[in-house]
N, C-alpha and C positions, 0 to 999 in steps of 0.2 A: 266324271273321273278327271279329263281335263284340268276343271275349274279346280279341283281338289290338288292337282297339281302346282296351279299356279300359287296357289294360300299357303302350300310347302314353302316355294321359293320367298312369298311375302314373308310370313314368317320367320327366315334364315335373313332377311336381309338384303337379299338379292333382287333386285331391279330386272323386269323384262320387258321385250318389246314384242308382239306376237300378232301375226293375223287373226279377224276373227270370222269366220264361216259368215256368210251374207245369205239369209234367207229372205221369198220374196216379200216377206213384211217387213224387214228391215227397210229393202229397196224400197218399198213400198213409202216408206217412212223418209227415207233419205231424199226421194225426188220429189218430195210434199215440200220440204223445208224451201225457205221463202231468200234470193240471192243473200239477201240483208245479216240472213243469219252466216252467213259464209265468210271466212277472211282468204283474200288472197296472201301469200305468201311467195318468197323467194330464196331457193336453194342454193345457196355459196358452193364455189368450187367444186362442182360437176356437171362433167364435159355429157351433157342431156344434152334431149331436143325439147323435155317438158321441165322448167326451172320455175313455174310459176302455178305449182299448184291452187287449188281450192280447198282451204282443208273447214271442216264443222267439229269443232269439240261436246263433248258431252260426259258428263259425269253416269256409270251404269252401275249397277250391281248387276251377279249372276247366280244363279241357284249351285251353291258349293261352293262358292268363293268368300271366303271371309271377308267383308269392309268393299270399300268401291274402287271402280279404274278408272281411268281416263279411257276416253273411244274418241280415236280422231279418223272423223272418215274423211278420203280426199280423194278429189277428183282432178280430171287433167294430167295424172300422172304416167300417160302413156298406156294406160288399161280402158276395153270400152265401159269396164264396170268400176265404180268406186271402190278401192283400197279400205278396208278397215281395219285400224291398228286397236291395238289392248295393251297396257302401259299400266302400271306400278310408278312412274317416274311423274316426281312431285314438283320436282324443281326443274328441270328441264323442259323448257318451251314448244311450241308447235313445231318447229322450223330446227332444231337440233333433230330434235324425234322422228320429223320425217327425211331427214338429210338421212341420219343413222341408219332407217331402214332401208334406203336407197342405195346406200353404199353397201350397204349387206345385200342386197338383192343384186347388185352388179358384181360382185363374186359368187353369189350363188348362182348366177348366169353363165359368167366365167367358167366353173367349175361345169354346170352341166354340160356347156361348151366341147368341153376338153372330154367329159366322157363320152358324149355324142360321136366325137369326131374319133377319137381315138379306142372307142368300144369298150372304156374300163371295164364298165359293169359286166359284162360279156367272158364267159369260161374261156374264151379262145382269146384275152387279155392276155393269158398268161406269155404265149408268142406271139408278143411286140416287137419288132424290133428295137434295137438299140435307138435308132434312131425317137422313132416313136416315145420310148422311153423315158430318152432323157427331153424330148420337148413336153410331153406327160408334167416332168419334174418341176420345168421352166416353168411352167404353167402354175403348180400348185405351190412351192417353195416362193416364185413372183409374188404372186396374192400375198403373201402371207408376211412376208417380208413389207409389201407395202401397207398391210393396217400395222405392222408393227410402227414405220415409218411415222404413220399419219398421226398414230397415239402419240410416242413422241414429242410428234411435234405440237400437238395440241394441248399437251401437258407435258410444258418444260422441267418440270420439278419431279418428273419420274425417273428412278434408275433405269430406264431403258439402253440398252447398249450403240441404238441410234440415235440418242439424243444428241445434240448438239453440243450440250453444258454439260456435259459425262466425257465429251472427248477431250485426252491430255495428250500435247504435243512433248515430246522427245528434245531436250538441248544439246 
């Protein structure tokens, strides 16, 4: 069902990046693989303690998925277990694709964070205080604001309202 999932979104056009379930023959398979086949890699701008992954590429199919993905597994990235990603993205390198997922993953941190601490998920959410609330706010309006930010700035040529070449100065 899944898989049939993702061949919707190939299908449309849409590009994803997705973990994929690690069973132990996978593992099995992944800690066979000999250093040589391994690239190290270097993650730009993020404030880690792991910026030097180990990433393995590999071309798969999946039973339901129409055509093939990219599977990049990698290690070193702060997990005792290897990360495996599932990727549609044809042109985009190791080193984008695993940054992307990292940056998504420290907001999805962020985010449980903020529900952890502040008991969103939780029926007695509903009386937070004000205070609670509006750092709640900070919290998720922040995030959001800063991938707005980061797009941006990575693509100068988009109507973004943060952009830098969007902004007109007043005479």
């Amino acid at each position: 069902m899944f898989d049939q999932k993702l061949s919707e979104l190939n299908r449309e056009g849409i590009s994803f990046i997705t973990l994929r379930r690690r069973s132990e023959k996978m593992l099995r398979e992944i800690y066979s693989q000999p250093d040589s086949a391994w690239q190290r890699i270097s993650l730009p701008a993020l404030t880690r303690i792991y910026r030097n992954p180990k990433v393995l590429e590999n071309r798969v199919t999946l039973p339901g998925y129409e055509g093939e993905l990219r599977q990049l597994t990698v290690m070193e990235l702060g997990h005792e277990e290897p990360t495996v990603l599932l990727t549609n993205h044809r042109k985009l390198g190791s080193v984008e694709l695993v940054t992307r997922y990292a940056q998504r993953m420290l907001i999805e941190n962020g985010i449980s964070e903020a529900v952890q601490f502040f008991h969103i998920d939780a029926l007695s959410s509903m009386s937070l205080t004000s205070d609670g609330c509006a750092a709640a706010n900070r919290k998720f309006f922040g995030t959001g604001l800063r991938t707005i930010r980061r797009h941006a700035l990575e693509h100068p040529g988009c109507g973004c309202p943060g952009n830098p070449s969007n902004l007109h100065t007043r005479k």
